[in-house]
FIZA-504727 format. One record per residue (C-alpha): residue number from 0; x, y, z; residue in three letters. Coordinates in steps of 0.2 Angstrom, whole numbers. Each point is the difference from the previous one (the first is absolute). Layout:
<recs>
REC    i      u      v      w   aa
REC  NUM      X      Y      Z  ala
...
</recs>
This chain:
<recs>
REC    i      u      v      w   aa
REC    0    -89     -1     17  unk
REC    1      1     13     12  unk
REC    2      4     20     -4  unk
REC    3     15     -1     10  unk
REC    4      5    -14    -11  unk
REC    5     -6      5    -16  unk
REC    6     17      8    -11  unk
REC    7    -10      5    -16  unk
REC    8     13      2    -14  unk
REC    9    -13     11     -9  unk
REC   10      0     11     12  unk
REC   11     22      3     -3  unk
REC   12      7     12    -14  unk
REC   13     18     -1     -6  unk
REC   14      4     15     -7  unk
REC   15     11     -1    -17  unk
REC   16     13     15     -3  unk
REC   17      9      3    -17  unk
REC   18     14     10     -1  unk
REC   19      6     12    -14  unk
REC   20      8     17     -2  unk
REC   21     -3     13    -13  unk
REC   22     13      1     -8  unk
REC   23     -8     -9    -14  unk
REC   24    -13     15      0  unk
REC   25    -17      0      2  unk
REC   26     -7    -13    -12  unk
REC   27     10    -15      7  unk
REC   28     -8      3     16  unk
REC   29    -17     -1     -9  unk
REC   30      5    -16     -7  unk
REC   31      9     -6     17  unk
REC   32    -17      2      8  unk
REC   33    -10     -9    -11  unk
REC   34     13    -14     -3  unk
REC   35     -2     -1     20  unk
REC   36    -20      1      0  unk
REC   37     -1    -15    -11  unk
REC   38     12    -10      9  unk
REC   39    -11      2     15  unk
REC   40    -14     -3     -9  unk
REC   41      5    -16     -6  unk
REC   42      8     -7     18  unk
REC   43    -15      4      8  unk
REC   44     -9    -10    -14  unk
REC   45     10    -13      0  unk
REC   46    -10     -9     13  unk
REC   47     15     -5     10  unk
REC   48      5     13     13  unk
REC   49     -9     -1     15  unk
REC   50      1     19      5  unk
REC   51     -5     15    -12  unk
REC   52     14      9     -7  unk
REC   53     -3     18     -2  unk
REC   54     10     11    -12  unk
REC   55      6     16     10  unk
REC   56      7     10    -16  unk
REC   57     17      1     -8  unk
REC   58     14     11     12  unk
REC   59     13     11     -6  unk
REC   60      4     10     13  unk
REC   61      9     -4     19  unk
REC   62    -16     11      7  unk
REC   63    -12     -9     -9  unk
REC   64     10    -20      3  unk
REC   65      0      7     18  unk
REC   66    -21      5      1  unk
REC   67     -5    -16     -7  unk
REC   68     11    -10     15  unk
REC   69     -5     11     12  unk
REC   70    -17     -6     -5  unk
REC   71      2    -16     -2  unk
REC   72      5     -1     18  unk
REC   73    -14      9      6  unk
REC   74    -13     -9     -9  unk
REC   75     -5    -15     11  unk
REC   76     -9     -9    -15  unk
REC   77     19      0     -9  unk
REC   78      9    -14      4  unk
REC   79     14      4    -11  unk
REC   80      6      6    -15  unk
REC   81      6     -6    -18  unk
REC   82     14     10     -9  unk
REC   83      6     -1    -19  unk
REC   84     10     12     -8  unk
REC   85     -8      3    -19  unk
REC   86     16     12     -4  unk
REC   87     16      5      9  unk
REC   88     -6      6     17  unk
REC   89     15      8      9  unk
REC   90      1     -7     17  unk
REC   91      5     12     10  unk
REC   92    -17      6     -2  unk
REC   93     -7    -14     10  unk
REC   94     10      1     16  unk
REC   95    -12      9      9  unk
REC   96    -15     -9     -6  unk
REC   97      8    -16      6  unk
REC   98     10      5     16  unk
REC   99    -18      2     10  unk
REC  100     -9    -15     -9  unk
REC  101     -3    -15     12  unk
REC  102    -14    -10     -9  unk
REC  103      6    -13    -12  unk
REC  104      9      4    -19  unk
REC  105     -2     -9    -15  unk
REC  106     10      5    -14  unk
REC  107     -5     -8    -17  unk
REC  108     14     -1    -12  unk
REC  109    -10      1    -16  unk
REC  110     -4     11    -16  unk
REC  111    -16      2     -9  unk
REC  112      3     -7    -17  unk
REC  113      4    -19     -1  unk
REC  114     12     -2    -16  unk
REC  115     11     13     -7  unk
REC  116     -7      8    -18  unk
REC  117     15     -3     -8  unk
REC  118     -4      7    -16  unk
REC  119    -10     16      9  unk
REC  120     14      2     14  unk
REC  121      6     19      0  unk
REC  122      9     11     15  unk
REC  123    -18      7      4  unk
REC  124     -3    -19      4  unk
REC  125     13     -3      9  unk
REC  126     -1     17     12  unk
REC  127    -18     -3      4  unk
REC  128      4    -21      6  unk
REC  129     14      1      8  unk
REC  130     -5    -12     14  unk
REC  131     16    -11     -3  unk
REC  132      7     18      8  unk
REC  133    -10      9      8  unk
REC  134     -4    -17     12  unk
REC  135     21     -2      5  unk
REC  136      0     18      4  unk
REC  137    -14     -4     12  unk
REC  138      6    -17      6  unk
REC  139     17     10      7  unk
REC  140     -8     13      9  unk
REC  141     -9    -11      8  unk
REC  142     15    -13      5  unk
REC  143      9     13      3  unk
REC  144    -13      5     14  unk
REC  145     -2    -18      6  unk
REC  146    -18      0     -4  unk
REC  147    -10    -18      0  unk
REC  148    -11     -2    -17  unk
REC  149     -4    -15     -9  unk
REC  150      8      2    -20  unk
REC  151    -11     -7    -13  unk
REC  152      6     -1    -17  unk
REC  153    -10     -3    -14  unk
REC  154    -14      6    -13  unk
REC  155    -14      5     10  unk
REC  156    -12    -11     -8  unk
REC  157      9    -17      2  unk
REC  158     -8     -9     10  unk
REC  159     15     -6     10  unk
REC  160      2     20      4  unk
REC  161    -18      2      8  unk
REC  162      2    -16     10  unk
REC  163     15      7      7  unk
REC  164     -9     16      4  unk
REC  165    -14     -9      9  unk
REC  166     12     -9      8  unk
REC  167      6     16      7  unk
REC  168    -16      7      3  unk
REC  169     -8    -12     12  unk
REC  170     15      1     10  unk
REC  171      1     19      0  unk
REC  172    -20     -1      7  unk
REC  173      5    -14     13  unk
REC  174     15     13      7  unk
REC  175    -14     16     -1  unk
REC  176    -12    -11     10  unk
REC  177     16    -10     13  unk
REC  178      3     21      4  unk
REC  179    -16      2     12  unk
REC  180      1    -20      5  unk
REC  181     -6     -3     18  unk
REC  182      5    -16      6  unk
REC  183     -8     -7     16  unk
REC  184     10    -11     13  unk
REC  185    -12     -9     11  unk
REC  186     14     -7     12  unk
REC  187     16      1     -2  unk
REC  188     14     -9     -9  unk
REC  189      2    -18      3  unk
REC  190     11      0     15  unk
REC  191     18      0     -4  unk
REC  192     -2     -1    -19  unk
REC  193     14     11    -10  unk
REC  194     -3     -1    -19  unk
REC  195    -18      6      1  unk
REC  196      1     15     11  unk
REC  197      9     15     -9  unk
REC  198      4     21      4  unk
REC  199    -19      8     -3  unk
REC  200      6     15      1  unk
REC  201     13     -2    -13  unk
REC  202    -15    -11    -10  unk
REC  203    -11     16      1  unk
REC  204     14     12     -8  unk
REC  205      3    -13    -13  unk
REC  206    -13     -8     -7  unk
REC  207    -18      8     10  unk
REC  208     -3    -14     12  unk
REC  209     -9      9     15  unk
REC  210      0    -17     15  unk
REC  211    -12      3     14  unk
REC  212     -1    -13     14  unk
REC  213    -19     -1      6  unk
REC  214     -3    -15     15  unk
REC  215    -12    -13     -4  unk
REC  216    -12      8     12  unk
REC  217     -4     12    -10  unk
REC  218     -6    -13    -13  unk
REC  219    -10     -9     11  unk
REC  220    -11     15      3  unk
REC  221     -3      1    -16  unk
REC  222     -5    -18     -1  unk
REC  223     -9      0     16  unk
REC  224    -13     12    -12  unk
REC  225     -4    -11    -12  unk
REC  226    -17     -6     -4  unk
REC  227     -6    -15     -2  unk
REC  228    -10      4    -17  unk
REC  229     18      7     -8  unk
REC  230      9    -17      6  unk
REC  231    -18     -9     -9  unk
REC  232      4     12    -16  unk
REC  233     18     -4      2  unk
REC  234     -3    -19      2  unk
REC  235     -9     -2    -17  unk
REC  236     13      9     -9  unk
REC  237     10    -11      2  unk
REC  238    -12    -14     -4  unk
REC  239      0      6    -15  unk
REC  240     19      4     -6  unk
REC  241      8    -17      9  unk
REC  242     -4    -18      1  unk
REC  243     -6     -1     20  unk
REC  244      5    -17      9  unk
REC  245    -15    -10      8  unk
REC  246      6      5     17  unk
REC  247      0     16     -4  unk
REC  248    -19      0     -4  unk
REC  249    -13      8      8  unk
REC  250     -4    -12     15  unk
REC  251     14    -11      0  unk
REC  252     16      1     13  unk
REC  253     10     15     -9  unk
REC  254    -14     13     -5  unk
REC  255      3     10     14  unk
REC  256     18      0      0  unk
REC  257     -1      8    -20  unk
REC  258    -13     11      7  unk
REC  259     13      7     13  unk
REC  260     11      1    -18  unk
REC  261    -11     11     -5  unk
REC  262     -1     10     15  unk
REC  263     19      2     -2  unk
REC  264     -1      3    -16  unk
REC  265    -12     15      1  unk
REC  266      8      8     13  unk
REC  267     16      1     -7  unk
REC  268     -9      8    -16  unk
REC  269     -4     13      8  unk
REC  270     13      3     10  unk
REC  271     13      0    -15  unk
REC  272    -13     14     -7  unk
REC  273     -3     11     13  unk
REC  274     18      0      3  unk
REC  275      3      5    -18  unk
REC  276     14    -15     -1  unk
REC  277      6    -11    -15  unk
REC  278      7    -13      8  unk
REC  279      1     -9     17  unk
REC  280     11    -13     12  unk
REC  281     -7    -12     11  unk
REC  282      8    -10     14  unk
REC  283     -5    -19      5  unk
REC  284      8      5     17  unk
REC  285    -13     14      0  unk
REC  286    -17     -5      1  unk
REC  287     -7      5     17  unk
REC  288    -20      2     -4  unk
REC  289      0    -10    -17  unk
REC  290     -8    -15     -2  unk
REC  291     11     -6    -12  unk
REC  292     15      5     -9  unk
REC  293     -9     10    -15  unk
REC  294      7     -8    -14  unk
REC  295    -15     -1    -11  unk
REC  296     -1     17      1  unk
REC  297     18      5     -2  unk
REC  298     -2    -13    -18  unk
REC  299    -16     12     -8  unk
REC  300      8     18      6  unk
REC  301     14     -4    -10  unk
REC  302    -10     -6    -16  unk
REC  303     -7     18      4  unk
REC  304     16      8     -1  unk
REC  305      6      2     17  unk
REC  306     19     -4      4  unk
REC  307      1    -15     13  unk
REC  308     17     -6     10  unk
REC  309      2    -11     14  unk
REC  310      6      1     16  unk
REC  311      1     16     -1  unk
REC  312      9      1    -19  unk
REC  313     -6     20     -3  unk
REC  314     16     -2    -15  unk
REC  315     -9    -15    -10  unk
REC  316    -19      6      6  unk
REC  317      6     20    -12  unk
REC  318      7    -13    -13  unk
REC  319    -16    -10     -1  unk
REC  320    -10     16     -2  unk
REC  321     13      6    -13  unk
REC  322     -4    -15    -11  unk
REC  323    -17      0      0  unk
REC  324      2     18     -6  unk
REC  325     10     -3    -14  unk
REC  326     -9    -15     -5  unk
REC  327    -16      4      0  unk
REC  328    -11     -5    -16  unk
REC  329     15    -12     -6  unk
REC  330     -3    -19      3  unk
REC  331      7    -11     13  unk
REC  332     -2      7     15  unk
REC  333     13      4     16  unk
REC  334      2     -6     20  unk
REC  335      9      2     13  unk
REC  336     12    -17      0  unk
REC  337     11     -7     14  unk
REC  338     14    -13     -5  unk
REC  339     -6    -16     10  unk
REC  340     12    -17     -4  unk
REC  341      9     -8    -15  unk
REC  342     -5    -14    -12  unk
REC  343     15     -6     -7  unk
REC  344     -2     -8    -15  unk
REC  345     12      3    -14  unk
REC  346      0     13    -11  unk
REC  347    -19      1      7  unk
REC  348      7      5     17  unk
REC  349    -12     14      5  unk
REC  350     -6     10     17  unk
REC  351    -17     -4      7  unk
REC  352     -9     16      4  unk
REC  353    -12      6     13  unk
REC  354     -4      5     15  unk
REC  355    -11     -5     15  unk
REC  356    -17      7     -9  unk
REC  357      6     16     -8  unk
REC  358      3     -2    -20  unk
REC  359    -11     12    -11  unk
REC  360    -15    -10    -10  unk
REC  361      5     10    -16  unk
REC  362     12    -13     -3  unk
REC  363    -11    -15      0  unk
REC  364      3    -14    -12  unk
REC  365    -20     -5      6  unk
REC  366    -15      6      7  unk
REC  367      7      3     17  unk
REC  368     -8    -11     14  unk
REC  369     -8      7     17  unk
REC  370      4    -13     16  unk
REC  371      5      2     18  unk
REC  372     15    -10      8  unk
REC  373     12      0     15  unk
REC  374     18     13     -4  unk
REC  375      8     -6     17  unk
REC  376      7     16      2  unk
REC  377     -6     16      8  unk
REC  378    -11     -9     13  unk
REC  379    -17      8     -7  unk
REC  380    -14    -12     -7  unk
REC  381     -1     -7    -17  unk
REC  382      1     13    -13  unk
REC  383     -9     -1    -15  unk
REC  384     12      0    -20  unk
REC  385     -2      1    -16  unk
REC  386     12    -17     -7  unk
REC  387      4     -1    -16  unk
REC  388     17     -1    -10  unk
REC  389      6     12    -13  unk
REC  390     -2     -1    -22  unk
REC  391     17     -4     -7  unk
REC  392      8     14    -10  unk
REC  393     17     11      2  unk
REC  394      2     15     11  unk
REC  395     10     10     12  unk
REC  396      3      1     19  unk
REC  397      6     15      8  unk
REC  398      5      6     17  unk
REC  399      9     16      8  unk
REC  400     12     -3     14  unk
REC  401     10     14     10  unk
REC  402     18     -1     -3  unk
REC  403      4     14     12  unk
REC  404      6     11    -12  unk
REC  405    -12     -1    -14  unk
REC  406    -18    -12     -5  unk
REC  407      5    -15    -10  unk
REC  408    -16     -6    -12  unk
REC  409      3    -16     -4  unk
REC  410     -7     -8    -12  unk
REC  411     -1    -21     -7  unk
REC  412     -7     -6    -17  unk
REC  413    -11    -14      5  unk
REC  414    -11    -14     -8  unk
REC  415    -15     -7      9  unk
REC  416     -1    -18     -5  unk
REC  417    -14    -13      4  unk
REC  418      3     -7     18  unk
REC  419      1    -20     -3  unk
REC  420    -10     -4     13  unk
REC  421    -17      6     10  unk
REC  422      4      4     19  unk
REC  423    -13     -4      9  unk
REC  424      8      1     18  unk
REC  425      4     19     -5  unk
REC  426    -15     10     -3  unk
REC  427      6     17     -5  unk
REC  428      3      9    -18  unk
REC  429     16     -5     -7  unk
REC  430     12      3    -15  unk
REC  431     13    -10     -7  unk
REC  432     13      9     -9  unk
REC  433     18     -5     -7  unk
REC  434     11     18      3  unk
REC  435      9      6    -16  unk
REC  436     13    -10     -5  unk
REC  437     -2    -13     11  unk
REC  438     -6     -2     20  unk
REC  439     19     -4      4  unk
REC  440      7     17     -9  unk
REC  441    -18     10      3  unk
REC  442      0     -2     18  unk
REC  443     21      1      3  unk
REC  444     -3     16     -9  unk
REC  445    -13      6      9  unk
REC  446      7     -5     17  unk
REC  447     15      9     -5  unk
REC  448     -5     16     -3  unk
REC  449    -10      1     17  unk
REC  450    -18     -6     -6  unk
REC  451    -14     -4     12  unk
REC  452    -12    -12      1  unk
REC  453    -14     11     -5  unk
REC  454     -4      4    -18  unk
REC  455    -11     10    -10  unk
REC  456     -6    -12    -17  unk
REC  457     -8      6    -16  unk
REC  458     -1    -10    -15  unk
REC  459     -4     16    -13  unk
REC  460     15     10      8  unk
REC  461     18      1     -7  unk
REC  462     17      3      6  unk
REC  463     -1     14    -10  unk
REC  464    -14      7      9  unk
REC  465     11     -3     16  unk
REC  466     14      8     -9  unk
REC  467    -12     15     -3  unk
REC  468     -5      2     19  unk
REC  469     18     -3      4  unk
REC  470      4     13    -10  unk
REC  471    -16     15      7  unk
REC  472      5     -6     17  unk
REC  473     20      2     -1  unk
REC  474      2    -18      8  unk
REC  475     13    -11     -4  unk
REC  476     -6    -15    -11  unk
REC  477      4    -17     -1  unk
REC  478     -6    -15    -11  unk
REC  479      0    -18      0  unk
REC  480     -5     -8    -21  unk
REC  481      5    -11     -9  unk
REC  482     20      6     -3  unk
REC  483      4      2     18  unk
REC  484     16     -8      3  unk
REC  485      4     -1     18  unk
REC  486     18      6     -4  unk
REC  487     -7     15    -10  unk
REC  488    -12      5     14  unk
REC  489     11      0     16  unk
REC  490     12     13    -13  unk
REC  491    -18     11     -2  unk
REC  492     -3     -2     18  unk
REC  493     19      7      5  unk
REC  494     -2     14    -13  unk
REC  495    -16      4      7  unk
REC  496      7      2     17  unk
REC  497     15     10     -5  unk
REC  498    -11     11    -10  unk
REC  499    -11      4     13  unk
REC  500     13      1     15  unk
REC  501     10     14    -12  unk
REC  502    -17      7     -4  unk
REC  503     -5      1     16  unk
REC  504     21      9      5  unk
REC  505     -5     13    -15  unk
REC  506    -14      4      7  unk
REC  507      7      3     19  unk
REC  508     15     11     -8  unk
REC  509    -11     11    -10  unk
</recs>
């Protein structure tokens, strides 16, 4: 893994603010604070939050709310902040803290003690944990200044809670890291293509994405510098991760062709790092100066945590990088997908997916197997590929079209199934997959609501780690599970539309 790749979560802070007023006097902030300290204490011990929380003291004061946001933003290892209110905090007090604050908002809908003390219970009690309060009063000022927070509610030491929390997390450290993403075009778009292509500058406003176009020139000089002993010290890595096919042997037919692989794959490497980038398009229709299309190398730079998308998909390529951020450390594994054909059969009806070479080994269902064969597109010669086909297990595909008015994420429950059958006339990494309820509603769904035929895939992500990014990003969000009705989604669809278009006049008028 590369340093432009690397997101260390040990590296983030979220900061944790409480929020009182003296009223109470001087000892129930004494005890506020250390009711707060030991909450801390034990969400950072409980061995389930990805990122370190760091208490930040209890405010009573708008000066004081409004110091701690003001640093918040301006601390670049703060990726966001988690509020609770241990008492009544007035919330006026917080308007000027929270107009200015951009970086993502938790607030945690908890109090310290777990049961009441029935037979202890007194007036001081209920003054000092008034959370039940103090949290509403919180909640309206910040609806009433349309700010975007996740609500968790519960005791802070369930474990349903802090999974929640880390939920939140991950995806507040995927949107700190999508808001310096450079994404690399070599080519452009696939000609004519619609659903792929999208407003950059609108993309860089919203959600970070800065797009650069580079021309495959550029590459090959890179390539054109590459020595033979790093394409030997290349080769045998990968003789030592993957199952190499006979041909692909020293000596035999295909050796050189995974050597120029290698050449490819190195080049691009450095590339991607001297450019800073996080992510990368290629384009089969772009190629001039390449031996091959570099499809082994767009495989392994993703398993790195590089963002990939075809034919010039800059949308999907921030996406992949986006899950590989947030799932980093949880099992599985995440690609870059592409909706190939149908198998009909049933209630087994599912989508066969691939691409021509480009699907990430993380996925793997088996050690993935090295070999060299004809794509019959491109006109290059015969690029190398890692084939396999992907473990079974559920998970979520995602994409992010332009609607013209707004980003649309959508997002499909999906369950990858075993494929019946080997294909040997097909040698590229593939999944199988039936799309939440079923292929015919799944795919009607998703059709509906503008989808492409690119996806970002995890299997440790959630729809409520989509629902989370939705949320940072102010994007509109649409899912497909295992309750979508057809009926039911074309209504959210049209509500989503009418929202937007009077949001969009408000906006205009004001």
């Amino acid at each position: 893994m590369t340093e432009q790749t690397r997101m260390n979560f040990k590296e983030l802070e979220v900061w944790f603010v409480t929020g009182a007023q003296l009223l109470y006097g001087g000892d129930a902030v004494v005890k506020v604070d250390a009711h707060s300290n030991e909450m801390v204490k034990g969400l950072n011990e409980s061995g389930k939050l990805p990122v370190k929380v760091v208490y930040k003291g209890t405010v009573n004061s708008g000066v004081e709310i409004a110091d701690v946001f003001r640093a918040a933003t301006n601390e670049e290892k703060c990726i966001g902040v988690i509020t609770w209110m241990h008492t009544f905090s007035p919330a006026k007090m917080w308007i000027h803290g929270l107009k200015d604050y951009k970086k993502p908002l938790l607030h945690l809908h908890t109090q310290f003690n777990k049961q009441i003390p029935w037979s202890e219970i007194d007036m001081d009690f209920m003054n000092l944990n008034q959370s039940a309060h103090g949290d509403r009063e919180f909640g309206y000022i910040l609806s009433r200044m349309r700010k975007n927070r996740k609500v968790v509610a519960g005791h802070w030491s369930d474990s349903n809670v802090q999974d929640r929390i880390a939920v939140w997390m991950r995806v507040a450290a995927a949107w700190a890291d999508a808001q310096d993403m450079r994404i690399i075009r070599f080519g452009d778009q696939m000609n004519n293509v619609a659903v792929t292509d999208g407003d950059k500058v609108e993309a860089e406003l919203r959600l970070g994405y800065h797009v650069d176009y580079f021309p495959i020139g550029d590459l090959v000089a890179y390539q054109d510098k590459v020595s033979e002993t790093d394409i030997d010290d290349m080769v045998a890595t990968y003789e030592k991760e993957y199952a190499i096919a006979d041909s692909c042997k020293k000596g035999n037919a295909n050796h050189n062709q995974v050597r120029e692989a290698a050449r490819e794959e190195i080049a691009l490497r450095r590339f991607l790092k001297e450019k800073n980038a996080k992510a990368f398009t290629t384009n089969f229709d772009a190629l001039h100066g390449l031996n091959q299309l570099p499809g082994l190398a767009c495989q392994r730079l993703m398993a790195e945590g590089y963002g990939f998308g075809a034919e010039g998909d800059w949308k999907t390529a921030a996406l992949c990088r986006t899950f590989w951020v947030m799932s980093q450390g949880l099992p599985g594994g995440c690609s870059f997908l592409e909706d190939y054909t149908y198998h009909f059969d049933g209630e087994k009806s599912a989508i066969l997916q691939a691409h021509m070479l480009e699907v990430c080994p993380l996925i793997a269902g088996e050690k993935p197997r090295l070999d060299v064969f004809p794509l019959g597109i491109g006109g290059k010669a015969d690029p190398a590929r890692l084939i396999f086909t992907a473990h079974e297990g559920s998970g979520v595909a995602a994409t992010i079209v332009d609607m013209g008015n707004r980003f649309r994420m959508i997002v499909n429950d999906v369950k990858v199934i075993k494929q019946p059958a080997p294909m040997p006339k097909l040698p590229v990494a593939s999944a199988l997959w039936i799309p939440q309820p079923t292929l015919e509603i799944g795919a009607s769904a998703w059709i509906l609501a503008g989808g492409t035929h690119h996806t970002a895939f995890s299997y440790a992500l959630t729809s409520e780690y989509m629902e989370d990014y939705s949320d940072m990003a102010d994007i509109e969000l649409i899912c497909i599970n295992k309750n979508t009705t057809i009926g039911e989604f074309k209504k959210e669809l049209r509500y989503n539309d009418l929202y937007y278009m009077l949001n969009r006049a408000l906006q205009a008028y004001s």
